[in-house]
N, C-alpha and C positions, 0 to 999 in steps of 0.2 A: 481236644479242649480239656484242659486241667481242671481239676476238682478243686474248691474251696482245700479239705483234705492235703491233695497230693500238693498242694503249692505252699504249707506251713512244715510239713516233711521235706520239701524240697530246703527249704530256708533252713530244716535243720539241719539237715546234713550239708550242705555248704558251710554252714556254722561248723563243724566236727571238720570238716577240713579246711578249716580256716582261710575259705575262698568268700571275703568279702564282698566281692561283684558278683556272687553268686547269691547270697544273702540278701541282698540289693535287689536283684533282678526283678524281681516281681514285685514291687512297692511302685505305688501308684507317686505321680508328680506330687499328688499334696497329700500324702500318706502323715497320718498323726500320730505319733509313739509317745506313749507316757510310762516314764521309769516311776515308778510308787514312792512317794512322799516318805523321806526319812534314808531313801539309799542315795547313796554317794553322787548318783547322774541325775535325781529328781528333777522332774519338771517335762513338759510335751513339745519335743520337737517334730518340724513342718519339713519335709521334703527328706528325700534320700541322702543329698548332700548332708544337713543339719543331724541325720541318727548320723550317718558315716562318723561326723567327726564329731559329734556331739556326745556321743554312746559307743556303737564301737572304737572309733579310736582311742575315745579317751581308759576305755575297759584295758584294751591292749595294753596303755602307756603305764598304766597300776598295779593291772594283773596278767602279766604274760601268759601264765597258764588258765584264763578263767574260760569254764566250760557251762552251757545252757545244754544239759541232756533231758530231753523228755523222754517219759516212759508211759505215759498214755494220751492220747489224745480223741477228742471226743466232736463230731461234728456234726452241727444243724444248720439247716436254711444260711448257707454263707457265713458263717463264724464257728469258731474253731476255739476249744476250748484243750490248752495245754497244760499237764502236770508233770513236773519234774524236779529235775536238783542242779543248781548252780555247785560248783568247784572252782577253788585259786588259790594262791597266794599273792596275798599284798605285800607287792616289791618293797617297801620301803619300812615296811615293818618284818615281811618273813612269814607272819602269820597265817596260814591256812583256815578256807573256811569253807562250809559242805552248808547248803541252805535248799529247801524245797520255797518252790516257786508254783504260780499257776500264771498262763500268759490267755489274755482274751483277745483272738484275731475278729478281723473282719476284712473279707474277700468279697470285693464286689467286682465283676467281668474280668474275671482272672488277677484282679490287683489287690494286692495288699492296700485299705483304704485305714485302718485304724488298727493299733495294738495299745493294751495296756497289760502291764507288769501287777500282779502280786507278790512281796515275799516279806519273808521277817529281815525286816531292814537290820535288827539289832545283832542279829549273829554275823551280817555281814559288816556292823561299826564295831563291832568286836573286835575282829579280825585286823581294822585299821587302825586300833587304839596305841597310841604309844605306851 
């Protein structure tokens, strides 16, 4: 049995090898993701399918190279609290941008049931300003 812990390490290092369906894997049918109010994906999407292409894909289609590396993570009673630093460049401007982030999980019977995003929205609209 996986740990609340070992199943948001899992998702990140699927993340760092940019294995989608690994990513995925552990997200419960009606898992709720919220990108933080002011970045580019804002708003809470409902099921795996809706982050797939809602969030991931659309990340990919903007920022080929964008990276979620955590460098600490902290966990209690079923949630999982992440800190780290986003990296990309926005395809369409060029622009590179390095942004710390905190991500708040919630793992209930092994599944991913809720995340939300912290970050400075503005150094990532920076990055996309023409």
């Amino acid at each position: 049995m996986a740990t609340p812990l070992e199943i948001v390490e899992a998702h990140y290092a699927a993340s760092a090898r940019g294995d989608l369906d690994g990513m995925l894997a552990s997200f419960a049918p009606d898992v709720e993701w919220t990108e933080m109010a002011g970045f580019p994906l804002a708003g809470t999407y409902v099921g795996p399918d809706a982050i797939r292409a809602g969030v991931f894909g659309a990340l990919k289609a903007d920022w080929p190279d964008f990276a979620a590396e955590p460098y600490e993570l902290v966990a209690a009673d079923g949630k999982v609290i992440a800190f780290g630093e986003y990296s990309g460049t926005y395809a369409p401007t060029g622009r590179a941008m390095r942004v710390k982030f905190v991500h708040y999980w919630q793992v209930r019977d092994e599944r991913v049931v809720r995340f939300e995003q912290f970050t400075d929205t503005h150094l990532v609209r920076a990055a996309m300003a023409e």
